[in-house]
Structures are given as C-alpha cells and as structure tokens.
N, CA and C atoms as an extended XYZ file, in Angstrom:
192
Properties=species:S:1:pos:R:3:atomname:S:1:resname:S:1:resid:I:1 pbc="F F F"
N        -3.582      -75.710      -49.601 N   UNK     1
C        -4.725      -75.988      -50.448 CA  UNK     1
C        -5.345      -77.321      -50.024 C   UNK     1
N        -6.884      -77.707      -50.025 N   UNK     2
C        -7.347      -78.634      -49.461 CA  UNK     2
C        -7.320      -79.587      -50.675 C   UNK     2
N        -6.836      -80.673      -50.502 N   UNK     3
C        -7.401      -81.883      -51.385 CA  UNK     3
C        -8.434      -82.651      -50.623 C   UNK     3
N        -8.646      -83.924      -51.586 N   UNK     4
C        -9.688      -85.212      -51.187 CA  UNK     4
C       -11.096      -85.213      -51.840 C   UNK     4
N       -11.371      -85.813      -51.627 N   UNK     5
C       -12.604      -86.351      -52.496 CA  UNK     5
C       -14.112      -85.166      -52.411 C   UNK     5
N       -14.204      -84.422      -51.373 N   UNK     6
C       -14.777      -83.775      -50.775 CA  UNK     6
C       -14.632      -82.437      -51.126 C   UNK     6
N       -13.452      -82.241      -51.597 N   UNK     7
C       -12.939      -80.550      -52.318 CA  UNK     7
C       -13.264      -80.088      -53.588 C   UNK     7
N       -14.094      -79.213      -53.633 N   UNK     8
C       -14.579      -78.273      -54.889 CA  UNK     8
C       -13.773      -77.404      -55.031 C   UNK     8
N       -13.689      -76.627      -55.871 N   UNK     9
C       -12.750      -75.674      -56.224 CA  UNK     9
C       -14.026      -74.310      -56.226 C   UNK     9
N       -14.136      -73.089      -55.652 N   UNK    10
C       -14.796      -72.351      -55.478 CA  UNK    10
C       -15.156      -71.749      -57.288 C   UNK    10
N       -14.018      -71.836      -58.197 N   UNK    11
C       -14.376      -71.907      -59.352 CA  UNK    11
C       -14.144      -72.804      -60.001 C   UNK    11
N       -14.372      -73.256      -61.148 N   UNK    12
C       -14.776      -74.693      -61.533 CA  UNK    12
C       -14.744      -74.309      -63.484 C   UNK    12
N       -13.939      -75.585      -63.856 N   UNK    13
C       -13.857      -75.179      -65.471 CA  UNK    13
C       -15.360      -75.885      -65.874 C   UNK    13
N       -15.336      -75.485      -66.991 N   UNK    14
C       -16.750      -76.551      -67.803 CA  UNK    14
C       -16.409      -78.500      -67.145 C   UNK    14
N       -15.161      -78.935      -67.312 N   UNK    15
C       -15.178      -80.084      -67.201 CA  UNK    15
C       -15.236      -80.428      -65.818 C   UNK    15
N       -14.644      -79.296      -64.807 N   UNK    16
C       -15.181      -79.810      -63.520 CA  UNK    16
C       -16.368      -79.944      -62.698 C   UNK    16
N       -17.194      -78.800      -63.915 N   UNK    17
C       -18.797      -78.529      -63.679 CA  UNK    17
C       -19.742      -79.723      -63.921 C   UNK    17
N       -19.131      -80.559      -65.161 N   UNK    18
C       -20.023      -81.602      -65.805 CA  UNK    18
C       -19.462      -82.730      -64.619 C   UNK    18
N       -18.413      -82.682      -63.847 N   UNK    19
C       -18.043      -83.995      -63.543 CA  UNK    19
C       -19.090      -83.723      -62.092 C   UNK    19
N       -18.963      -82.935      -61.566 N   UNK    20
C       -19.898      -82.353      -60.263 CA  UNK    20
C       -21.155      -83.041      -60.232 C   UNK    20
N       -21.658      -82.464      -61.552 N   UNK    21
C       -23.625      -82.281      -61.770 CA  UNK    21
C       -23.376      -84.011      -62.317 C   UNK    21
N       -22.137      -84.257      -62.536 N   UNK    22
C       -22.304      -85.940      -63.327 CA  UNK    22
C       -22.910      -85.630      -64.588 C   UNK    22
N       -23.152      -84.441      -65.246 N   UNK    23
C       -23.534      -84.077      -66.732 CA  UNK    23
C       -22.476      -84.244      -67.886 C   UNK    23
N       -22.876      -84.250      -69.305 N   UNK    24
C       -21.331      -83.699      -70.044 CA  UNK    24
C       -21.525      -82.347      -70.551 C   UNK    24
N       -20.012      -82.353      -70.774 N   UNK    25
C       -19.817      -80.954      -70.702 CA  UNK    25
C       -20.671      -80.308      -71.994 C   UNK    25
N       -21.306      -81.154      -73.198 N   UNK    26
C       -21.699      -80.006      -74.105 CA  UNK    26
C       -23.287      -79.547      -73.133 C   UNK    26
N       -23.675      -80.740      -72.276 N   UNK    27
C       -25.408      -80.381      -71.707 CA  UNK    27
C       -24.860      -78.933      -70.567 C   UNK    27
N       -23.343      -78.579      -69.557 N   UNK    28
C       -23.155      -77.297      -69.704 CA  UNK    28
C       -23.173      -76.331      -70.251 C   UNK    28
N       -22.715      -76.394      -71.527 N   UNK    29
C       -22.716      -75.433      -72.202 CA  UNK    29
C       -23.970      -74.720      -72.922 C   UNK    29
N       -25.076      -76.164      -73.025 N   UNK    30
C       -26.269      -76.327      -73.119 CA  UNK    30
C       -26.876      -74.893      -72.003 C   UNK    30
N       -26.371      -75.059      -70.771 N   UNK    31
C       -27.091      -74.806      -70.038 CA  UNK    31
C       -26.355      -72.932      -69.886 C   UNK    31
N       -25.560      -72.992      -70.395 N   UNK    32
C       -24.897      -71.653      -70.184 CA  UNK    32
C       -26.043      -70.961      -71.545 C   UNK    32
N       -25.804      -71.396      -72.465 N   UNK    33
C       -26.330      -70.957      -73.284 CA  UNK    33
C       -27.893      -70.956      -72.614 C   UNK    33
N       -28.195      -71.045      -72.588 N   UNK    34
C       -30.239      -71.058      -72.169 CA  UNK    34
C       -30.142      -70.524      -70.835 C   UNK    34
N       -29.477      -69.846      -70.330 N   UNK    35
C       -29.205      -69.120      -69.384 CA  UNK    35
C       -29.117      -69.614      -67.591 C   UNK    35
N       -29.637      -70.753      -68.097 N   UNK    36
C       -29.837      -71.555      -66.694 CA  UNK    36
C       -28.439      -71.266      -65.663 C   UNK    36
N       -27.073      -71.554      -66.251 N   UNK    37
C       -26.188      -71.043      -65.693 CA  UNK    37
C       -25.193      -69.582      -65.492 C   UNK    37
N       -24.110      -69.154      -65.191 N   UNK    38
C       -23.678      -68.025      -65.495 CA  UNK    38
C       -22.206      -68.416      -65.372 C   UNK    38
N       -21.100      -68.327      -67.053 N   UNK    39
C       -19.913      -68.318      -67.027 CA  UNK    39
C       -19.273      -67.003      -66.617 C   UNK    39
N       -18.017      -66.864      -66.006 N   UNK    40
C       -17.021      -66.153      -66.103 CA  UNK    40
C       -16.054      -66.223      -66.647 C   UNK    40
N       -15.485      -65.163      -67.810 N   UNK    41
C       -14.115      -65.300      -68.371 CA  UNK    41
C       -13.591      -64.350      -67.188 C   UNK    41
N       -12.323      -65.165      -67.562 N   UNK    42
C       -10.967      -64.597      -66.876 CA  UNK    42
C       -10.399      -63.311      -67.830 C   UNK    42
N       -10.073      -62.225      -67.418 N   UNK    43
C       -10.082      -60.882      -68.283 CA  UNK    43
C        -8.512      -61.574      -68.668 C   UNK    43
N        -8.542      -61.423      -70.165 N   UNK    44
C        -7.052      -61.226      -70.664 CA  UNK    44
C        -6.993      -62.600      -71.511 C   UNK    44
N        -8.253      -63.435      -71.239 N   UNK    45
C        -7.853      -64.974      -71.988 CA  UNK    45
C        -9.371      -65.320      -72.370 C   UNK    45
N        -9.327      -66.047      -73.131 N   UNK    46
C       -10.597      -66.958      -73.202 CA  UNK    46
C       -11.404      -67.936      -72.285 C   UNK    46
N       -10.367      -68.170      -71.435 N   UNK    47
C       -10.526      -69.212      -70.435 CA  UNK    47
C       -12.434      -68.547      -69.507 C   UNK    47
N       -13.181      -69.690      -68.977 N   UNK    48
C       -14.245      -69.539      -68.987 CA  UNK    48
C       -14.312      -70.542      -67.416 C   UNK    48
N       -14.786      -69.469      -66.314 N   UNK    49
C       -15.034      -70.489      -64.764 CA  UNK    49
C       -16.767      -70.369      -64.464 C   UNK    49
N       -17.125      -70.944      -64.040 N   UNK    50
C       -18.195      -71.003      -63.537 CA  UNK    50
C       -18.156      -71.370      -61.750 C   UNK    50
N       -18.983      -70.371      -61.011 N   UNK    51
C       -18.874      -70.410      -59.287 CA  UNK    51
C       -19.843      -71.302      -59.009 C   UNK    51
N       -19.393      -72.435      -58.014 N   UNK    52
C       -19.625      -73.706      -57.564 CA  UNK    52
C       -20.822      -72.930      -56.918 C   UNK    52
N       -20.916      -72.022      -56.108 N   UNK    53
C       -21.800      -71.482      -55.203 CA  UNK    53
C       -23.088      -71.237      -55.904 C   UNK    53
N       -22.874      -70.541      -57.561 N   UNK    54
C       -24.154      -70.442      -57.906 CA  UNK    54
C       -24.640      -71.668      -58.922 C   UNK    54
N       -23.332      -72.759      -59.054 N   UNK    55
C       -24.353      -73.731      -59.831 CA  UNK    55
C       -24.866      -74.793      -58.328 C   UNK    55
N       -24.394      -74.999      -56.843 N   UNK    56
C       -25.348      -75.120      -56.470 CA  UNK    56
C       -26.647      -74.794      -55.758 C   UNK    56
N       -26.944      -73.410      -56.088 N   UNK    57
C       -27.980      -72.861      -56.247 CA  UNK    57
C       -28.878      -72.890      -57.176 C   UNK    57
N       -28.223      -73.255      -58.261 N   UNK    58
C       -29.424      -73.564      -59.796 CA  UNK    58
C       -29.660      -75.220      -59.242 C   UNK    58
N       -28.450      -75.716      -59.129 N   UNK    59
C       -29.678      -77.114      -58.783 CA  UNK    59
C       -30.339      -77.258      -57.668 C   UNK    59
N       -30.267      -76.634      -56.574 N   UNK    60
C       -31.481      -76.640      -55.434 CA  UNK    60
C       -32.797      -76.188      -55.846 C   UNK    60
N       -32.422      -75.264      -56.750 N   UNK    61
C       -33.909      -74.875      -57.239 CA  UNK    61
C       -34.514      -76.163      -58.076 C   UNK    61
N       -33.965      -76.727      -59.180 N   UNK    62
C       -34.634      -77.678      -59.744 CA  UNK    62
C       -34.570      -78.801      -59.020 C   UNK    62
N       -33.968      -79.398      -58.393 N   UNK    63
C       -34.770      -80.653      -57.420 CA  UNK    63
C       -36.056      -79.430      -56.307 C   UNK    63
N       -35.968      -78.666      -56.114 N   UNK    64
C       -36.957      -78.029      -54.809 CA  UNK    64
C       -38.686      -78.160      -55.760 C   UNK    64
C-alpha cells in the first residue's frame, strides 16, 4: 500500500474528502446533498465513500 503525503485513497470518507478540498465536512455533506457530489454506501453498513476520481472532476469543472 502506498503511503506519503501525495497518497489519496481511491475512496475517501467524508473527513478525508473535507481534508482534500480543505472544506469541512458539514459544507460536504452540503454538497452531497445539492447534488454537486455523489456518495457511496458500502452494502451491509451505513458507512458512506465518496471516489476521489469524481470529486476531482467536480472541482475541475468549478475552477474551469
């Protein structure tokens, strides 16, 4: 598994999402809700990931 400062995790909890974007986590949830983003639950739990790949695709669009 890769560590270092440089390593994302291909899925990402709410708190690793806010630490990424440098947001907090309720302006995620903010953003899940208003659709801007897209969560995944894990089948069988509550637990909730969001893919690094498409939140940085939502922010290329808003800086573009």
């Amino acid at each position: 598994m890769a560590t270092g400062p440089d390593f994302t995790p291909p899925y990402m909890t709410v708190e690793q999402v806010a630490e990424y974007l440098q947001i907090s986590v309720r302006s995620v949830h903010r953003f899940k809700s208003e659709g801007k983003i897209k969560g995944y639950r894990i089948p069988g739990t509550r637990l909730l990931r969001y893919r690094r790949n498409e939140i940085e695709k939502v922010m290329e669009r808003a800086l573009a």
